[in-house]
N, C-alpha and C positions, 0 to 999 in steps of 0.2 A: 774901478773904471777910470780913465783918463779926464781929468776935470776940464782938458780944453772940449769933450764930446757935446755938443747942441744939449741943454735940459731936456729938449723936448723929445729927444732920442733915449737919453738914458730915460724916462719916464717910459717911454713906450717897451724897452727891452723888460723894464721893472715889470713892467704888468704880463710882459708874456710869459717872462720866467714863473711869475706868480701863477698864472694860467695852468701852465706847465706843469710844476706841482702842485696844485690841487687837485690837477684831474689824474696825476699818476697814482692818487690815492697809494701811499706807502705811508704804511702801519707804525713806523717808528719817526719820532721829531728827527735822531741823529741821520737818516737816512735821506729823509728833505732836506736837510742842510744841506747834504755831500750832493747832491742834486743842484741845489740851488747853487754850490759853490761852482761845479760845473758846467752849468749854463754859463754862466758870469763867464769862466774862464772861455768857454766859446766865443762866447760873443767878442772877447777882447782879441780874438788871434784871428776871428772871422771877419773883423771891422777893420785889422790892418791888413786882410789881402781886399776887402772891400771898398775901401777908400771911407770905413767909418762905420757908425753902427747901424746907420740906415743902410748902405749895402748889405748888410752882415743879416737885417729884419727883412730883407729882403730875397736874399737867399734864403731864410729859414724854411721857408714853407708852411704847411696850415701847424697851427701849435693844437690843435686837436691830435690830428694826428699821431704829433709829434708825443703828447700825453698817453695815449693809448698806448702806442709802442711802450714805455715804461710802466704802464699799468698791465701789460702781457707780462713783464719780467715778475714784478711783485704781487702778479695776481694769487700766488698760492700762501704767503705772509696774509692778501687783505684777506682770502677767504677763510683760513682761521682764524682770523679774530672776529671777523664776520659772524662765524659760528659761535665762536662766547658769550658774544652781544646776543645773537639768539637765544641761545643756553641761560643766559642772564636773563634774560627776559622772562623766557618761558618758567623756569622755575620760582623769578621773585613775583609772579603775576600768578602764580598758581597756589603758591606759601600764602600771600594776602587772601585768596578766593579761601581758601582752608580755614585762615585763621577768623573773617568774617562771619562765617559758617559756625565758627565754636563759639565766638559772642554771642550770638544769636540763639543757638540752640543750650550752651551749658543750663544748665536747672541745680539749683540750689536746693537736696533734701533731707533727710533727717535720716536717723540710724548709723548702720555701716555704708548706707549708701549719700556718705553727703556731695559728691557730685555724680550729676549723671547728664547725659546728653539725650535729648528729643528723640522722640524715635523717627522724626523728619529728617533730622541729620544727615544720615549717609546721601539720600537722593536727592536733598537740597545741596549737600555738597559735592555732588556729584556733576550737578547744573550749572555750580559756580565754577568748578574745575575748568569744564567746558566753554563758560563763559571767558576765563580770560586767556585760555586757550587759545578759541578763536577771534579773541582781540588781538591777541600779536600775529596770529595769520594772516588778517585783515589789516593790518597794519604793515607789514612785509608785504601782503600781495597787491595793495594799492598805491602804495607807495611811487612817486616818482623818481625816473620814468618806468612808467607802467611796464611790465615783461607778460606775456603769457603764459613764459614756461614759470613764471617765479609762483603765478597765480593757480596754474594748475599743482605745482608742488607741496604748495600751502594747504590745497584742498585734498589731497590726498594726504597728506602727515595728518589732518586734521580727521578723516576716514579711518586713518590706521590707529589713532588714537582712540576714535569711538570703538574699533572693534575689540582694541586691548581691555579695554574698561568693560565689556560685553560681557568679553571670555571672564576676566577675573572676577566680576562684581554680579553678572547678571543686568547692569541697567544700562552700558554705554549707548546703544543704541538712541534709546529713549532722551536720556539725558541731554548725550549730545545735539539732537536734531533741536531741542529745546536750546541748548543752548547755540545756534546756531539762529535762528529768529529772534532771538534776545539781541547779538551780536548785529544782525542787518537792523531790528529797529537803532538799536544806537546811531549807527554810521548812519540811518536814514535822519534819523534826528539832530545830529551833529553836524548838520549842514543850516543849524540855521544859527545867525551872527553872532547873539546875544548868550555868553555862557549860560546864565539864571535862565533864559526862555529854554536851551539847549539840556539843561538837566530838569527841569521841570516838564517837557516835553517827551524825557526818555522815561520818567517817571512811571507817566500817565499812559503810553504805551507799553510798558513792561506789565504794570497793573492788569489793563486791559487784557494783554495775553494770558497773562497767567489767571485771573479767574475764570477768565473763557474756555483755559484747554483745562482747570480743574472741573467746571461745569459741561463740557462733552466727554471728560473721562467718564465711565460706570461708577466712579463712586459717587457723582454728582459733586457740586458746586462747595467749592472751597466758602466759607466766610468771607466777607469783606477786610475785616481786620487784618485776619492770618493772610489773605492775598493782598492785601497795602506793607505787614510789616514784608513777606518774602519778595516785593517790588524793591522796597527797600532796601533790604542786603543786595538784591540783584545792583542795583545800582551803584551803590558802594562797591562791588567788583568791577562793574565796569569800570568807572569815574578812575577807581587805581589804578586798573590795568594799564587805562591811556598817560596816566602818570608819569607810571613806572618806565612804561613807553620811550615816552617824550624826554625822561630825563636820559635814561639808555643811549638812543639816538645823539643826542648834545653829546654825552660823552666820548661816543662813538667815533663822532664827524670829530672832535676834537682830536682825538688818536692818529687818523688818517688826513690829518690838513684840510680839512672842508669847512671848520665852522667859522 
């Protein structure tokens, strides 16, 4: 731009261009460039029928808008890598819940059978499945700005997953609804400031569920131990999933100019 233009002008076009590209969310760095070098060149042919680049910010119009329109172009770019990110998630949030699950339950024994797994296994990891499942759902569907349709979409992948697990295993039903109250005490617990209060609060509520629904089940009342250690794995998939999460997200917004 022209060094004789007012700073305070070119400062002002800087930040709309800026505006501009972030909210046109395009997927690729090279592609914000050729955007950002476009604007610039607007601006310089709009300011000399202007009489400068305050005419030129003046004619522009709202730069929401003006982002939107560009975010219509490359809306089908962001929504597949959108999809990855999701794909990404779901699977590295599901790998962790899995691998949790085989800590916990592997058993060290003698003979031909020197390892074996719990016979708690599959429905504990069935739970954990679920759990981090519905942590990236929950994380998608609350997410801002809030959508309805995004949150009803969540809830139903999240439906169609319990009844996949149903049909092949026999327990998705079960499981899932479990983990779906695991999932709301977290996010109910993770509103308070202090991380250490915020996991020692989910702790104590996963605890409390889970010997509760093992003592209304007919087989009656789990132990205390065996419902502290299975609070315990439970928490450790949460505590990843939002991780996993959170790191995902960073890189995400990275990808598309937002962070």
């Amino acid at each position: 731009m022209p060094e004789t233009e007012p700073s305070a002008d070119l400062a002002r076009v800087s930040r709309v261009i800026d505006e501009v590209v972030r909210g046109a969310r395009i997927p690729w760095r090279r592609g914000r460039e050729q955007l950002r070098a476009e604007l610039w060149s607007h601006f310089e042919e709009s300011g000399r029928e202007a009489g400068g680049l305050g005419g030129a910010l003046a004619r522009l119009g709202d730069p929401a808008a003006l982002a939107q329109g560009f975010r219509h172009v490359y809306r089908h770019d962001y929504r597949l890598l959108y999809l990855g990110k999701l794909a990404a998630s779901l699977i590295a949030s599901a790998l962790v819940a899995v691998g949790v699950q085989l800590a916990v339950n592997l058993r060290v024994g003698g003979g031909a059978a020197l390892w074996r797994l719990a016979p708690a296994f599959p429905k504990a990891t069935a739970v954990s499945v679920a759990v981090a499942l519905g942590a990236v759902g929950a994380w998608e569907a609350l997410r801002r700005p809030f959508s309805p349709r995004r949150g009803l979409l969540a809830a139903a992948l999240y439906l169609l997953a319990s009844l996949a697990v149903q049909v092949a295993f026999g327990r998705g039903v079960a499981a899932f609804t479990a983990g779906l109250v695991i999932v709301g005490l977290g996010y109910a617990t993770s509103r308070l400031q202090i991380r250490p209060a915020r996991l020692a609060a989910a702790y104590l509520a996963f605890s409390i569920f889970v010997y509760g629904a093992h003592r209304a089940a007919a087989a009656g009342a789990m132990p205390l131990l065996p419902a502290l250690a299975t609070s315990a794995a439970l928490l450790a998939v949460w505590a990843a999933s939002l991780a996993i999460l959170a790191r995902v997200d960073r890189a995400f917004r990275g990808l598309v100019g937002q962070s």
